[in-house]
LOBA-271689 format. One line per 10 residues: number of its first residue (from 0); their letters; for each residue y, x, z of C-alpha. Coordinates in pm, whole numbers. Each point is the difference from the previous one (the first is absolute). Example, Ala and Ser with C-alpha at 12.3 -4.5 7.8 and 13.67 -1.06 7.14 Angstrom:
! residues 2
0) AS) -450:1230:780  344:137:-66
END
This chain:
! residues 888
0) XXXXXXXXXX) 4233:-10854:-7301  -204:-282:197  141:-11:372  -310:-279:63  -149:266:272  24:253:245  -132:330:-17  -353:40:83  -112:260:278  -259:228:-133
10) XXXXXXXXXX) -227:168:248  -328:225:-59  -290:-165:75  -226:306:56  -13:299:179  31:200:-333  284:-74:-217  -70:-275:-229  65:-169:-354  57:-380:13
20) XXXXXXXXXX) -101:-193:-331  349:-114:-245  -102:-329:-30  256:-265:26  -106:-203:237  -25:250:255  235:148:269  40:380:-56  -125:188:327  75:424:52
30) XXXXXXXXXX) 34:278:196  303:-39:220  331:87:-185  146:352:-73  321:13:226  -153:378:123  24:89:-364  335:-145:-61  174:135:320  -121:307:-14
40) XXXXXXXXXX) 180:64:-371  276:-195:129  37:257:314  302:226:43  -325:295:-56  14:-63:-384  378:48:-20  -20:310:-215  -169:108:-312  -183:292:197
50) XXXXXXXXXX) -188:-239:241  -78:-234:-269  -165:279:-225  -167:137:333  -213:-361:-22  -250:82:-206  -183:-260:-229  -329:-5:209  188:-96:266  167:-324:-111
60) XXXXXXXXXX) -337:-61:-168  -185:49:416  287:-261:60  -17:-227:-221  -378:-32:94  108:-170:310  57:-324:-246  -327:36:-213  -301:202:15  -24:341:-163
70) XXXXXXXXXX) -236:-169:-275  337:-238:-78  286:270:18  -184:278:-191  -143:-247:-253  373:-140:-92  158:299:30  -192:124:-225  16:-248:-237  406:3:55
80) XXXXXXXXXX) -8:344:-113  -207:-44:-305  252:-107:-231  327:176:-65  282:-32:286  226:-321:-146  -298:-133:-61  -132:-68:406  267:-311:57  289:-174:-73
90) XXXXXXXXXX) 156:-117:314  248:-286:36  236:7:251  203:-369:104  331:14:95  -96:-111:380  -253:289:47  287:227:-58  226:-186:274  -252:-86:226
100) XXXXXXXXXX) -315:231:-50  169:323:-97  -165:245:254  -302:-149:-72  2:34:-371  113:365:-26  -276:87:287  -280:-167:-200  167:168:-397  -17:354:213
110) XXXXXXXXXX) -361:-101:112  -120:19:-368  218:298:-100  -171:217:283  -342:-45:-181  156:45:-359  87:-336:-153  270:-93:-178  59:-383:48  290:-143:-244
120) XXXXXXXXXX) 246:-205:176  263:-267:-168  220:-180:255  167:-285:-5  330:-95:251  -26:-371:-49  61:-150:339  267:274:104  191:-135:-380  -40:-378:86
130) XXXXXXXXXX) 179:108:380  318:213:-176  27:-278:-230  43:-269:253  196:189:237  264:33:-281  -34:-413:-48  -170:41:-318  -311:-224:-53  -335:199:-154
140) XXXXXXXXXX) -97:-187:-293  -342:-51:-149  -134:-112:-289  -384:-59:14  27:207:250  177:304:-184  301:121:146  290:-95:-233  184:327:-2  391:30:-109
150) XXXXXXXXXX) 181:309:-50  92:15:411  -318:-50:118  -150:256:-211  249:243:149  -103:-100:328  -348:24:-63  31:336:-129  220:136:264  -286:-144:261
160) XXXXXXXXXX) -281:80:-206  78:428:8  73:-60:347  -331:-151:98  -152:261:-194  171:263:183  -122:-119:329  -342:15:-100  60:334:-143  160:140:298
170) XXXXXXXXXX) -256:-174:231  -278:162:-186  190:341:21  67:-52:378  -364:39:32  -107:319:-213  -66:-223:-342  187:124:-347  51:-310:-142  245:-68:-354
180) XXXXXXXXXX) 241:-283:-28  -42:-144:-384  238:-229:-43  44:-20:-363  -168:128:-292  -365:-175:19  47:-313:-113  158:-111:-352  87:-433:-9  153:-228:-243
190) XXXXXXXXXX) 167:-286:157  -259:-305:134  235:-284:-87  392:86:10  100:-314:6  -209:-116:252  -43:292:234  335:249:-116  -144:335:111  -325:-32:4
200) XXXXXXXXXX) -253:211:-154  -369:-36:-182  -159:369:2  -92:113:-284  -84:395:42  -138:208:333  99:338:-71  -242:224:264  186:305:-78  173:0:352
210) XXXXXXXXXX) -287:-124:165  -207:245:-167  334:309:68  13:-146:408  -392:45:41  -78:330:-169  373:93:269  -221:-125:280  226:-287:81  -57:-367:70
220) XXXXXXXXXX) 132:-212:-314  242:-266:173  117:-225:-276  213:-315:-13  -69:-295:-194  357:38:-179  -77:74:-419  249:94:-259  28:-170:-361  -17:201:-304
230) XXXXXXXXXX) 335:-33:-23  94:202:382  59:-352:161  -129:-6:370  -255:-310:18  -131:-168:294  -423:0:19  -218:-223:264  -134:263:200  -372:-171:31
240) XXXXXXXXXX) 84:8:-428  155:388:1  -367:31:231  -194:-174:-291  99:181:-304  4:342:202  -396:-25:58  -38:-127:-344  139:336:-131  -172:211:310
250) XXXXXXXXXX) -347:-162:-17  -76:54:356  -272:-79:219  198:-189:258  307:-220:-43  131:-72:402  235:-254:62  159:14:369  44:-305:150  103:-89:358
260) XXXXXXXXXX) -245:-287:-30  -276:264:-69  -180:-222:-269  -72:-327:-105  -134:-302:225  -241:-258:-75  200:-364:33  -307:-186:152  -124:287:223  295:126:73
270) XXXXXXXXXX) -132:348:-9  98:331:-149  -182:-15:-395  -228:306:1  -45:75:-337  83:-170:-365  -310:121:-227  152:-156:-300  -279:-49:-255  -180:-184:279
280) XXXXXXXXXX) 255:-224:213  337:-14:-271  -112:-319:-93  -109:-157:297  319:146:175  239:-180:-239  -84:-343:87  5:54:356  317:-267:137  173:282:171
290) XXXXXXXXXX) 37:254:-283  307:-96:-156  362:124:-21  8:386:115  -345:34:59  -113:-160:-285  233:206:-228  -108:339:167  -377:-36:-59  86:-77:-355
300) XXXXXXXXXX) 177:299:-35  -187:216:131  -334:-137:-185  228:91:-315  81:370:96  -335:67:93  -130:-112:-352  249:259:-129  -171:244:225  -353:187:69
310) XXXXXXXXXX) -268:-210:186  23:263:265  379:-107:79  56:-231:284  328:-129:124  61:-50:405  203:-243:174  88:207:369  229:38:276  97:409:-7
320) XXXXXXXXXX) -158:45:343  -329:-67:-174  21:207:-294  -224:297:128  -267:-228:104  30:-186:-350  -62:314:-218  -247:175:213  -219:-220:103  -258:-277:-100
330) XXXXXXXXXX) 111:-348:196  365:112:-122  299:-173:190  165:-285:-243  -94:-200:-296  -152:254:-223  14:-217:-385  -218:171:-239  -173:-105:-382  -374:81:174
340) XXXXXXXXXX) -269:-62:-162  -225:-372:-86  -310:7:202  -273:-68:-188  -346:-132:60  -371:42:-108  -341:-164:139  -199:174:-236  3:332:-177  26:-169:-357
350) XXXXXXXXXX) 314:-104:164  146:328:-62  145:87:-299  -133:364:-27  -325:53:197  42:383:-75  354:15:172  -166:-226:304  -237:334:16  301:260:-4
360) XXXXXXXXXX) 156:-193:281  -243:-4:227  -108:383:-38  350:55:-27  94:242:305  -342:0:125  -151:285:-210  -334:112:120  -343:89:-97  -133:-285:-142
370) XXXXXXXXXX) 308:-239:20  38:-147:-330  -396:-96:9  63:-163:383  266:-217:-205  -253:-112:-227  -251:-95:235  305:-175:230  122:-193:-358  -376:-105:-70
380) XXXXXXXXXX) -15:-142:374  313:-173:-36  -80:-179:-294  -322:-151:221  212:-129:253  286:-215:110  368:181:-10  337:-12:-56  270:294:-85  319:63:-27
390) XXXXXXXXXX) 225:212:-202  330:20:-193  -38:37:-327  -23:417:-79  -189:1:312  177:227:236  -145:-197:240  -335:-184:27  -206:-230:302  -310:-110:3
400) XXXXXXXXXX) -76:-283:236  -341:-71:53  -3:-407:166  -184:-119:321  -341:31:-50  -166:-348:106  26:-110:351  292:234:40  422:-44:-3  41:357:-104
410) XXXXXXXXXX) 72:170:-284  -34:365:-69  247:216:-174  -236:241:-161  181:209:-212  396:105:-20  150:238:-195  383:54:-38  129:273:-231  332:189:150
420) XXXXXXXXXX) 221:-178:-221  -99:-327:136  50:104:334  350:95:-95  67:-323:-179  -151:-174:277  -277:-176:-198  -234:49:263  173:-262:179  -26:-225:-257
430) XXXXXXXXXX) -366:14:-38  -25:-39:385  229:-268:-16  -211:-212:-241  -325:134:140  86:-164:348  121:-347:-179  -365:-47:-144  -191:151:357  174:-92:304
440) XXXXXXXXXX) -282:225:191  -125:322:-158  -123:326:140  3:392:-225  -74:344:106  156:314:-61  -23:378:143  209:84:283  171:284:-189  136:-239:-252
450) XXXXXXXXXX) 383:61:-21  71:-304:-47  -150:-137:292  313:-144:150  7:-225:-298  -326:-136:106  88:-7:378  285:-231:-109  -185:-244:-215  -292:-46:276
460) XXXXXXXXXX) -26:-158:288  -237:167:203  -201:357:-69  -308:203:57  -24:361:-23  -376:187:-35  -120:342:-121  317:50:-246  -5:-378:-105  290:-256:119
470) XXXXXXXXXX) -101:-380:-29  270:-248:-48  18:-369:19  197:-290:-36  8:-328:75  -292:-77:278  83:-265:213  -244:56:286  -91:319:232  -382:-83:-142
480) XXXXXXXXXX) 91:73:-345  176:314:87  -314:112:204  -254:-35:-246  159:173:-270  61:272:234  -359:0:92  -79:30:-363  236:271:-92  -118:230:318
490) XXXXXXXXXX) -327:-64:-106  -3:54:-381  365:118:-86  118:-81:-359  -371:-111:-93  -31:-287:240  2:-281:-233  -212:201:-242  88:271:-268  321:-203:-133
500) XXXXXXXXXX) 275:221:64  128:250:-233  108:305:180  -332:-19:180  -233:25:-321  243:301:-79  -54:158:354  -336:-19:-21  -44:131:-371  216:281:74
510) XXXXXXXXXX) -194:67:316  -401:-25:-205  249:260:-257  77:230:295  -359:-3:130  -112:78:-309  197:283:-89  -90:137:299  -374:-37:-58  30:165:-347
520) XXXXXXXXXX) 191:294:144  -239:41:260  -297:-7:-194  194:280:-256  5:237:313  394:5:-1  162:-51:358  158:-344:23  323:-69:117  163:-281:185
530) XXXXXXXXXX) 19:-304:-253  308:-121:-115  106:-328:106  36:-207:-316  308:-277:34  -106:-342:-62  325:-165:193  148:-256:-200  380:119:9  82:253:-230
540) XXXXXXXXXX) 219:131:259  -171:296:227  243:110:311  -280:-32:293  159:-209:226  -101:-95:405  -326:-24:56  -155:-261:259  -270:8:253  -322:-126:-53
550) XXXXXXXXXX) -146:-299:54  -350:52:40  -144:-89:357  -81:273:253  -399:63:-25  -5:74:358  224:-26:291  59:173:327  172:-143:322  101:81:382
560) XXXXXXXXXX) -143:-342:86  -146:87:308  -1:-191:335  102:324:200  291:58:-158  294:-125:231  265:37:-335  -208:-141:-294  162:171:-350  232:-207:-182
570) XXXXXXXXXX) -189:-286:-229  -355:84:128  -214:-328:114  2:2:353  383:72:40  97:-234:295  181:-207:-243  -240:-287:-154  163:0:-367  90:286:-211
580) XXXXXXXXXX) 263:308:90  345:-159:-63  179:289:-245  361:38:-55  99:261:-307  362:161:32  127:123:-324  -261:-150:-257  178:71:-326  -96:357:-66
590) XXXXXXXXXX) -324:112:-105  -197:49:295  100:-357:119  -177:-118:-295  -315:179:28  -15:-105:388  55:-389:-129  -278:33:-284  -249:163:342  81:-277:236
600) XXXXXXXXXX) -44:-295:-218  -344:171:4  -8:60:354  -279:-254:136  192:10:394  340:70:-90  311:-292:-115  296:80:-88  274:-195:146  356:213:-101
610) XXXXXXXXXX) 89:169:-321  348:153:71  175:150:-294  404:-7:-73  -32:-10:-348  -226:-259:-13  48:-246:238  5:-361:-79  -296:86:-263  -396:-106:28
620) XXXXXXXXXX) -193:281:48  -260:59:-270  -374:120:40  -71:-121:314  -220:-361:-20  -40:-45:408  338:-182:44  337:-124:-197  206:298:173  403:42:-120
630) XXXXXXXXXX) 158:353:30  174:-5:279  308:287:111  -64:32:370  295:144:205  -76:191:341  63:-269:162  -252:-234:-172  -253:259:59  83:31:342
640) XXXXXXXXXX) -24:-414:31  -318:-17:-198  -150:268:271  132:-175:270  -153:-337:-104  -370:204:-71  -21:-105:-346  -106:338:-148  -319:222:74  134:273:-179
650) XXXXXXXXXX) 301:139:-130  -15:224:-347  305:193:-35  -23:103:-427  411:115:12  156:321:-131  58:297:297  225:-70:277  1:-352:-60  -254:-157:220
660) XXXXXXXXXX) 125:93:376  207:-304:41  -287:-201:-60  -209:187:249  200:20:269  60:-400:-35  -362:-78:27  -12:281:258  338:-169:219  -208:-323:50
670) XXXXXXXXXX) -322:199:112  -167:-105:-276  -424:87:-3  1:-41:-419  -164:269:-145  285:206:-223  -42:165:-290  237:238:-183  -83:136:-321  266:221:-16
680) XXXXXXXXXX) 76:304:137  191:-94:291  -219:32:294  -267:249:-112  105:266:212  66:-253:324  -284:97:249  22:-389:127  -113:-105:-338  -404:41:-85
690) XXXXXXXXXX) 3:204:-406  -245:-237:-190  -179:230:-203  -353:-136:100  -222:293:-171  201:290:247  139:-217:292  -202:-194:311  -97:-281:-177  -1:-208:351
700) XXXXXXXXXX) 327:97:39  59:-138:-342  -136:-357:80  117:49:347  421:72:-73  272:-272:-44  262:225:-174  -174:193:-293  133:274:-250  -78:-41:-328
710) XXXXXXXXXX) -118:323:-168  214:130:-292  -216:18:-348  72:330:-71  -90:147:374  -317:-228:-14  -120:175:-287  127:322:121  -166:0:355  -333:-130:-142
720) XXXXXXXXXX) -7:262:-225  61:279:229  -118:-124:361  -367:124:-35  97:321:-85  308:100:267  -271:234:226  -22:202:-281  333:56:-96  135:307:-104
730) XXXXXXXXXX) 398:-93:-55  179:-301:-76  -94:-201:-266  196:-160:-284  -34:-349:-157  89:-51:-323  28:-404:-41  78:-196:-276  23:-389:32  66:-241:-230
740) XXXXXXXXXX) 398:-164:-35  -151:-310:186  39:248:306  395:20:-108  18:-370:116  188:-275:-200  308:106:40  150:151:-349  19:385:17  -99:275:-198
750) XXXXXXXXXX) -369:43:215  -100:-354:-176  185:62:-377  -286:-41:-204  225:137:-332  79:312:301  -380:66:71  -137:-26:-338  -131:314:-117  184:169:315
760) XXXXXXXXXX) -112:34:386  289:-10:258  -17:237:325  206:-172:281  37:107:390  -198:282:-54  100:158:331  20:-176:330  -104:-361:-129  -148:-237:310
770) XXXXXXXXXX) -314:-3:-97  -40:366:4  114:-40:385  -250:-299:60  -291:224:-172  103:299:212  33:-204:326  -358:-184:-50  -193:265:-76  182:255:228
780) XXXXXXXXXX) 57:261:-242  289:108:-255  -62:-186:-302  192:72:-354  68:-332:-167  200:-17:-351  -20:-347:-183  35:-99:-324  -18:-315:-193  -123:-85:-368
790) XXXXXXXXXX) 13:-263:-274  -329:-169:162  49:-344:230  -196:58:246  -250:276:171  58:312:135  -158:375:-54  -3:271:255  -67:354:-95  -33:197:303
800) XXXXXXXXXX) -16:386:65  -165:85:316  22:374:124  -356:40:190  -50:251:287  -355:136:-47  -180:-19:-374  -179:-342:-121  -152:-118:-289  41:-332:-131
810) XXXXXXXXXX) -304:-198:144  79:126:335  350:-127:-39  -137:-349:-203  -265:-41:272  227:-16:270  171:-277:-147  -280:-181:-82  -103:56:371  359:-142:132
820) XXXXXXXXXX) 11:-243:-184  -363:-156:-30  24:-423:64  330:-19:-92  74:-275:-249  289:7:-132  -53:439:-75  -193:137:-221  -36:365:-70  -106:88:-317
830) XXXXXXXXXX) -62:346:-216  194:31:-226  417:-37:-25  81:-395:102  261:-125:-256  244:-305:34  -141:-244:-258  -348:-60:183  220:-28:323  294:-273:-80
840) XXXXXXXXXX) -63:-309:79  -303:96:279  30:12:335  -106:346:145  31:375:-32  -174:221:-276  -11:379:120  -142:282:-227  13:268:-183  -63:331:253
850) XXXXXXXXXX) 88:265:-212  -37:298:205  185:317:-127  -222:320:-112  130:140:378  -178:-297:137  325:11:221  192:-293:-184  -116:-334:-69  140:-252:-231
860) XXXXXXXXXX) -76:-415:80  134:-303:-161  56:-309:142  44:-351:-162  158:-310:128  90:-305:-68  368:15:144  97:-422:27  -321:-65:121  -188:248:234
870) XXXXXXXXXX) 340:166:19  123:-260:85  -136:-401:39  -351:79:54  53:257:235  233:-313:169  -315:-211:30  -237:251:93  102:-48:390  -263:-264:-49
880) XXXXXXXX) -198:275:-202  -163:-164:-308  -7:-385:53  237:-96:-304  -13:325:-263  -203:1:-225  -249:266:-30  -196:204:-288
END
């Protein structure tokens, strides 16, 4: 193993977890590392078998999601579980991970075992051997580095080797985990050389029986790397051999090698070797001056066992703190060595060696009306102009680059499309890899419910989101470059360097489809429905997944700027401050931090100046172009010095309940005139703080209060959708909301379990929750609330059943909403039912519905919002009313 490095730090570089690119050159960045995972199996709680089966699997899964996005986890769990139990990994434990790294180990082998795999582990006890040995004065010997083993050794070795085996055994025990000590029986040897080496043995035969036996038990295999000749003599096996042959037999996906190094390290960079893709770098690698001697050796052998092997085996090179983080998710932890796949190239389409298969590929996974004859017409544009793709060779995964068009330093990725397998095998990083040798800048598109958008995040630079479309770029160099091509995309979206991109030809073929369905059922006198949305997204892999505010400018805006008003709202023109509202943002990692981020950048008189998260401090903050700002993790007594010194305008507290006060009362303990705003629910029923809901509350008092209270999302909806009708009510009404698991936060729980809420809708609080007191105390009547949340990201539905006091019918009821409400922007009422997909990603209030019961004593409304924005960051910016949000 090279020593010619030190470990590289890897840190996310977005607010969403994110996949770094294998390549070798570069350092591997991630999410922060999983000691919350690892302690918590290694706790005292887990000490018995009833706890431990008490954990359920979508639990550890909600876990492990702190280390990779839910796209990463479910994805390779899945694929984990696809193939028969011994056939998920083959683990190789060192001899100094079981002295040193014990705890650690069994914590991370339990990990896997609570979502049902089955990882193989062969151990070796060299280092512990080499100590006994010398503390009895007898010298280790080696030969080629093989240890030359005699008669006493071997007894040593075997004697050490079934204890070390029992420690791990009992470890894993300790914490809940049946696990199965094999110690003989699996592998069959002849001798290597018994002249040379004495007891030493080649493998010849992996019996799997006992694997197989252990497995089906529900036990952990935990072999040693000691093999038996034909003949019943005991043989000693190199456990990184034993670890070789084993997978051979197995066939399994993943062959992990624990190392306290955690990988291998590049001699000239000194930095931590990302990934090996074999059919790619092998040759390359091998004449590099500092692979030699143990590092040369191990690349060689594991090039040869992965030629025994599927392509879809890789073999990993990490320390056992990482191991959780290397199966689950993208960037991976160590050196991840793998056969991949030969990029190959084509300028034109005679290039390709089957123009028919080209075709399958790119319909493949976008299946629409009209799709295949889209293809054609994209093929017979192609072959008029300049491009170059890439693809590995049965074209799991393809590119098309289109280059900078004359004048310009930008190319244009115009069409990807990467099967599952490839993202699996991590081809896509291969073609992104080559892809960003040939174009050092290049720009693509793709829809903002793409699940693997983090993938993208992590390859760009900078990004754009508009009317479900994310831009991303690479590569600009100056802020001039960035603006323009963020003019173009808010002004033409995917079709603003003409009709050259894919997915947008498919969009709007499947859209001319839809219309004309709907024509044809029209014109047959049969009632038409809503049309179905036809999927043109590039991944074949369809989880919705967050969803990100628009980008479009606001058509019109409305401000306080008024030369009578002594307290000017925050970030209107004439504030008494020359330059833009100075904005500090407490607790920026969750979602509505983001949102807020995405409005400001936007905001024409507000800068931000603080981005305060614990998680991600020391990080650039992403999607915000005003100014280079670095995630800070601001203490109480920073804030309190930043107050003191008048830095900040305005103070946006985005933290869980009960979290904020010590902030507050800093900024308050230095009399401090910033304007505060809390977003949770800490201060809503504090009669010193002003309740920003602008469409119910004094707006003056609004623009005129220094220490706001943030509405909640559900109780905006709520009291909008019930205030216009409290004089005529006849008993208490009851909300029935449903919000999206966005609302659930980002902290892993079953409210935000995508496998939980599929097909299934989870009731929670449904008596006494604090937003049924905040809609009762603002509206000044009882108020049932019960809340549930579904499988959707973001949005929220109110149902609401309204006991009236004297008959109506539903005009009367529909006109007095229409009354209350007439001039407000951001609320529209409408006729019929509002529902949650027009809403998301908008920034008001849909109410509707008014179904009045054949009594005419009961009325039924429904309310839509969208609950990170309105709910939520919107509603924050509103205390300027509409300067900043953009508006339909």
């Amino acid at each position: 193993m090279s020593t010619l490095g030190s470990t590289a730090v890897r840190a996310a570089t977005r607010t969403i977890a994110h996949a770094r690119p294998r390549t070798l050159a570069t350092i591997r960045r991630v999410r922060p590392a999983l000691p919350a995972c690892s302690q918590l199996l290694s706790t005292r709680n887990y000490a018995t078998t009833s706890d431990i089966r008490s954990s359920t699997r979508s639990t550890v899964v909600q876990l492990l999601s702190n280390i990779g996005s839910k796209r990463e986890v479910q994805q390779y769990l899945s694929h984990f579980s696809s193939v028969s139990s011994q056939q998920f990994a083959v683990i190789k434990v060192g001899g100094a991970i079981l002295t040193e790294h014990l705890q650690t180990l069994s914590s991370a082998l339990a990990f896997l075992n609570h979502v049902g795999l089955y990882p193989v582990v062969v151990h070796g006890a060299g280092p512990q051997l080499n100590k006994i040995l010398e503390d009895s004065g007898v010298e280790p010997q080696f030969e080629e580095g093989i240890r030359v083993t005699d008669p006493k050794t071997l007894g040593i070795a075997r004697a050490l080797f079934l204890e070390e085996n029992l420690r791990l055994v009992e470890e894993l025990e300790r914490l809940g985990i049946r696990a199965r000590p094999i110690t003989s029986g699996v592998f069959t040897a002849d001798y290597l050389n018994k002249e040379k080496y004495d007891l030493v043995g080649k493998i010849t035969h992996v019996d799997k029986k006992p694997i197989e036996a252990a497995i089906q038990a529900g036990c952990l295999p935990i072999l040693t790397s000691m093999a038996e000749s034909r003949s019943g003599q005991v043989l000693n096996v190199n456990a990184d051999v034993a670890a070789g042959e084993l997978a051979r037999a197995l066939q399994p996906l993943k062959i992990v090698y624990l190392s306290e190094k955690g990988g291998l390290f590049n001699g000239d960079t000194k930095q931590k070797i990302s990934a090996i893709n074999l059919d790619e770098e092998y040759d390359h690698l091998m004449t590099q001056w500092w692979v030699r001697h143990g590092t040369r050796l191990k690349i060689k052998e594991m090039k040869e066992l992965l030629m025994d092997l599927p392509k879809t085996s890789s073999v990993a090179i990490i320390h056992p703190a990482d191991l959780q983080k290397e199966l689950f998710t993208d960037s991976g932890a160590g050196t991840l060595i793998r056969r991949g796949n030969k990029v190959h190239n084509a300028t034109q389409i005679s290039d390709f060696a089957d123009p028919e298969k080209l075709k399958e590929v790119l319909v493949r996974d976008r299946e629409g009306l009209d799709a295949k004859a889209v293809v054609d017409r994209y093929i017979r544009d192609l072959q008029s102009q300049e491009f170059k793709a890439y693809f590995d060779e049965p074209m799991e995964a393809l590119g098309i680059v289109l280059p900078p068009r004359q004048g310009a330093s930008m190319a244009h990725l115009a069409t990807l499309t990467i099967s599952r397998s490839a993202w699996l095998t991590n081809v896509a990083d291969n073609i992104f890899a080559a892809i960003k040798k040939d174009y050092p800048k290049l720009m693509w598109t793709v829809k903002e419910d793409d699940e693997n958008l983090t993938w993208f995040f992590d390859k760009a630079d900078g990004s754009l989101s508009k009317d479900g479309e994310v831009l991303f770029w690479y590569g600009l160099g100056t802020g001039e470059e960035v603006q323009e091509l963020m003019q173009q995309f808010s002004q033409h979206g995917r079709s603003m360097y003409g009709d050259i991109n894919l997915e947008s030809k498919l969009q709007k073929a499947a859209r001319a489809a839809a219309t004309a369905v709907k024509n044809v059922a029209t014109s047959a006198g049969f009632q038409q429905q809503q049309a179905r949305a036809f999927s043109t997204n590039a991944s074949p892999l369809r989880v919705a997944r967050r969803t990100f505010g628009s980008a479009q400018p606001a058509l019109k805006i409305r401000t306080y700027a008024t030369t009578t008003n002594p307290n000017p709202p925050l970030g209107s023109k004439n504030k008494s401050n020359d330059g833009p509202s100075r904005v500090a943002l407490i607790g920026a990692r969750g979602y509505t931090g983001k949102a807020l981020i995405d409005l400001l950048n936007r905001h024409p008189n507000m800068d931000l100046r603080h981005v305060s998260s614990r998680e991600l401090a020391g990080k650039k903050l992403e999607g915000y172009n005003k100014r280079d700002i670095i995630y800070d993790n601001l203490s109480v007594e920073d804030v309190r010095q930043i107050e003191e010194d008048g830095k900040i305008d305005c103070w946006v507290m985005a933290l869980p309940n009960g979290v904020c006060k010590p902030f507050v009362d800093a900024i308050d303990q230095v009399g401090g005139n910033s304007v505060v705003i809390d977003l949770s629910a800490d201060y809503r029923f504090d009669d010193k703080w002003t309740y920003g809901l602008p469409e119910l509350v004094d707006r003056s008092a609004i623009a005129k209060a220094t220490r706001i209270s943030n509405p909640g999302c559900y109780a905006t909806a709520a009291q909008l959708g019930i205030a216009p009708i409290v004089p005529y009510l006849g008993g208490e009404p009851t909300v029935f909301g449903v919000s999206g698991y966005s609302g659930a936060g980002t902290k892993p729980s079953p409210k935000n379990d995508v496998n939980n809420l599929t097909d299934n809708i989870v009731p929670y609080s449904m008596t006494d929750h604090i937003h049924e007191r905040e809609i009762s105390s603002q509206l000044k009547t009882p108020v049932g609330f019960v809340p549930h949340v579904a499988v959707w990201f973001q949005g929220i539905h109110h149902t609401i059943n309204i006991p009236l006091k004297e008959e109506m019918s539903s005009r009367d009821i529909r006109n007095i909403y229409q009354e209350r409400y007439a001039g407000e922007k951001l609320l529209k009422v409408i006729g019929e039912a509002p529902v949650v997909k027009n809403i998301s990603g908008r920034h008001g209030v849909e109410i509707g519905g008014f179904a009045v019961h054949s009594s005419g004593k009961r009325v039924v409304i429904c309310a839509t919002i969208d609950n990170l924005l309105k709910g939520a960051a919107t509603q924050c910016l509103r205390y300027n009313e509409f300067e900043g949000i953009p508006l339909d």
